[in-house]
C-alpha positions in Angstrom: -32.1 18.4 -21.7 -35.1 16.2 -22.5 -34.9 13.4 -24.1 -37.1 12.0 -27.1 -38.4 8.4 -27.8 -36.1 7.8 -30.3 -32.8 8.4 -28.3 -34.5 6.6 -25.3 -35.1 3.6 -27.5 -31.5 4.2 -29.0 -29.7 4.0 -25.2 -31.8 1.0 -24.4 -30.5 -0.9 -27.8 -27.1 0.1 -27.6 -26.5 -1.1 -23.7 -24.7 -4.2 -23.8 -26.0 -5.5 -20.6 -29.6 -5.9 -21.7 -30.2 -2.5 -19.9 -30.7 -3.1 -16.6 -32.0 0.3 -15.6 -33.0 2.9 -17.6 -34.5 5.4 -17.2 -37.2 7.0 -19.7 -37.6 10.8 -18.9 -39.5 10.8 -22.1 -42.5 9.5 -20.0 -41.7 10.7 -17.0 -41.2 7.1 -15.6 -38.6 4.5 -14.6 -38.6 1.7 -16.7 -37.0 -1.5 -15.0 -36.2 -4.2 -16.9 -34.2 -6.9 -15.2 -32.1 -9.6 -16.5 -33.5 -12.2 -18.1 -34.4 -14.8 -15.2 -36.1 -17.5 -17.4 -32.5 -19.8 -17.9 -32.2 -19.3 -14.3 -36.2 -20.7 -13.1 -35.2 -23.5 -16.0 -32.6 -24.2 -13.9 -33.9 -24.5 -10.9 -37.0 -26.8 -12.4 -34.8 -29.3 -13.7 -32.2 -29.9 -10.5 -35.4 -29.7 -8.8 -37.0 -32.8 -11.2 -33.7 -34.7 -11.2 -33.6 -34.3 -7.0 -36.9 -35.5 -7.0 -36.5 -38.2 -9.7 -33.2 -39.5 -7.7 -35.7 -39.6 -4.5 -38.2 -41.7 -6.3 -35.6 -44.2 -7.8 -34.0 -43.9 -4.0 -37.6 -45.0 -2.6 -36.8 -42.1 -0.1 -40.6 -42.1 1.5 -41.6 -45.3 -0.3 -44.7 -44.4 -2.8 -44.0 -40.3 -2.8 -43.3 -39.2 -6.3 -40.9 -36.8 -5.6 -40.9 -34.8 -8.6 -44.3 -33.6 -8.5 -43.9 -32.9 -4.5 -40.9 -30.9 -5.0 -42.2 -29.4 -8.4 -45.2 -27.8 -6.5 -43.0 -26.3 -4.2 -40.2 -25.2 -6.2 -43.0 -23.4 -7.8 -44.5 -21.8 -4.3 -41.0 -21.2 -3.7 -40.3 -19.1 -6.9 -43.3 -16.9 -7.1 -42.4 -15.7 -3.8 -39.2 -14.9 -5.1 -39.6 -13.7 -8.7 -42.5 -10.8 -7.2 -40.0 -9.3 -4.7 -41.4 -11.1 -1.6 -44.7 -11.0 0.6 -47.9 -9.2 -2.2 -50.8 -9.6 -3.2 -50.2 -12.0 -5.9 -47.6 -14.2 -4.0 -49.7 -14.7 -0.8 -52.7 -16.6 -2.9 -50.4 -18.4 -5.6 -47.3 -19.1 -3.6 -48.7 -20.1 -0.6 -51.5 -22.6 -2.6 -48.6 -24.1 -4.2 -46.8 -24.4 -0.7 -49.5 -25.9 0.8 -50.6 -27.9 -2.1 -46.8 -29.6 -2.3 -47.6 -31.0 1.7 -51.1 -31.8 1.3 -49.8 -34.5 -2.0 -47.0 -36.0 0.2 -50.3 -36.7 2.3 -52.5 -38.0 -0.4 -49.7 -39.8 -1.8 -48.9 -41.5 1.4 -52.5 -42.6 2.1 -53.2 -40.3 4.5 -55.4 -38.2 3.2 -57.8 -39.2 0.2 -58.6 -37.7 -2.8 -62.0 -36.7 -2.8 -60.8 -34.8 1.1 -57.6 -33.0 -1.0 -59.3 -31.2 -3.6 -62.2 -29.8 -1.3 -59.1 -28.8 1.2 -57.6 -26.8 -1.7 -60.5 -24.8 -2.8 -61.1 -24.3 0.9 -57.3 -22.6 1.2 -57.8 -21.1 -1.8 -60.7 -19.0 -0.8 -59.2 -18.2 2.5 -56.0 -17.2 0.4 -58.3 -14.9 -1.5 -59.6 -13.5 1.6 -56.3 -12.7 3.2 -54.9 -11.4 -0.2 -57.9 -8.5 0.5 -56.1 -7.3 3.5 -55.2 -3.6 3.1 -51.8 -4.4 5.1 -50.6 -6.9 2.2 -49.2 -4.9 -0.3 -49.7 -4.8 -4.1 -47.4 -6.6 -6.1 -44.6 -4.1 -8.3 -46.1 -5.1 -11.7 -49.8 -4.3 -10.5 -51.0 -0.5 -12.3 -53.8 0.5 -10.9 -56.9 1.7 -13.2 -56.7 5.2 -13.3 -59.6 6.9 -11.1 -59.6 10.2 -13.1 -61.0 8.2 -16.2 -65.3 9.3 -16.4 -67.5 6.3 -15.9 -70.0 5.7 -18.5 
């Protein structure tokens, strides 16, 4: 029995779990809507900030501001985790951020300088690029691919 739009819409509105699978034989497709992770990142952004904050105030590493060190990799962290794992997407932005959280406990520890962290940066981030382009690293689950049957003008 096929179903329509309409009673697709109406068994995704009347689930009282947010509708954690569904599936849409209208279009022929899976639809996957998870729950709701945004309280959850939230979450984890502000233990992170009050971890790093209680560091500072600690003088754990004296003159590391801890909140923007863990910040920056909290975030690495989470992209790696929020786009199922090892893609595309999470190679160039997760590992930048990664990276980026070690390379400030450097500059912030007078190790490195300034003007040497940023070119370091756009350096990894153009070798990131690179390594994204490997055919072995996989597409992230959210990426649709243009469709190649459309005609070219």
């Amino acid at each position: 029995m096929p179903f329509s739009i309409q009673s697709t819409i109406s068994m995704i509105s009347t689930n009282p779990y947010g509708s954690i699978r569904t599936l849409n034989r209208a279009f022929g497709k899976h639809i996957m809507s998870s729950i709701n992770r945004n309280p959850i990142i939230l979450a984890i952004l502000i233990i992170t900030m009050g971890v790093g904050w209680l560091l500072t105030v600690k003088n754990v590493i004296p003159g590391i501001n801890w909140v923007w060190t863990l910040a920056l990799a909290v975030v690495g962290l989470l992209t790696f985790v929020m786009n199922g794992g090892l893609n595309k997407y999470s190679i160039v932005v997760g590992s930048f951020f990664l990276v980026a959280s070690v390379i400030s406990v450097f500059r912030q520890s007078g190790t490195l300088e300034t003007n040497v962290e940023v070119p370091i940066l756009f350096i990894l981030f153009g070798i990131l690029l690179l390594i994204a382009q490997h055919p072995a690293i996989p597409f992230p689950a959210w990426f649709v691919a243009p469709n190649q049957d459309e005609k070219k003008p």
